[in-house]
N, C-alpha and C positions, 0 to 999 in steps of 0.2 A: 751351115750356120754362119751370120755375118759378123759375131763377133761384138764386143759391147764397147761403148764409149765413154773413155775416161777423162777427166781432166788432172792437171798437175797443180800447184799451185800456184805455175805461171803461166796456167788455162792453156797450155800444149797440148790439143786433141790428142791421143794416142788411139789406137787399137791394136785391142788386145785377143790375139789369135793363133794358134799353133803353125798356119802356113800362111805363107805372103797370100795377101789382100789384091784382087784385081785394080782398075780402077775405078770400074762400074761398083763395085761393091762399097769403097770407098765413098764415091759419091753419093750413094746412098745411104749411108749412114748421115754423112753429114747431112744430107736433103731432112733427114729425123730428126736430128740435133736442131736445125732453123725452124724445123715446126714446131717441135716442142719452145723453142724462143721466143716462136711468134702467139703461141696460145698465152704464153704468160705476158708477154708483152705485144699488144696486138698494132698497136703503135711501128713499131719493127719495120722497114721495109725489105727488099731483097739486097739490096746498097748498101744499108746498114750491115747486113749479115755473110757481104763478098767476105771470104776468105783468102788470105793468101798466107803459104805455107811461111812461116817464120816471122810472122807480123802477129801472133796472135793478142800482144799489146794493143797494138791498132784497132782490132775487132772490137775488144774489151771496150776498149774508149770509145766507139762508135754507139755499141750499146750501151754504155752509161751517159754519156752527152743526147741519147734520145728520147732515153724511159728515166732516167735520175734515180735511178738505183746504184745498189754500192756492187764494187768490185766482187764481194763475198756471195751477195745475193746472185750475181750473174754466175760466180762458179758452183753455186749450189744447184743453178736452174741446168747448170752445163754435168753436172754430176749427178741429178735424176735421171731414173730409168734403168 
């Protein structure tokens, strides 16, 4: 099982699993996480939604300078499922 995707409320992907995560498995979670992004906001590019580990400010701001949603909205859309 891969395990589910949390957010914090300074939107820090976490996963949460009993044994360490490959990397493949990691990436696919998050490959979920950017779908489910792009469903609600279909606007969204793959640019928009680069990741990089300790920026997740930056992300944040990416997707709300594209879709004009509030900070709240993008951790709720990142807290489904």
């Amino acid at each position: 099982m891969l395990g589910s995707v949390e957010t914090k409320a300074d939107t820090a992907i976490t996963v949460n699993q009993g044994e360490d995560m490959n990397t493949l498995q990691v990436k696919g979670i998050w490959n979920v996480v950017k779908g489910r992004l792009k469903q609600r906001w279909a606007e969204l590019t793959d640019d928009d939604l680069r990741y990089v580990e300790g920026q997740e400010d930056e992300l944040v701001g990416r997707i709300q300078k594209r879709t004009g949603a509030t900070r709240a909205a993008i951790e709720r859309s990142l807290n489904e499922g």
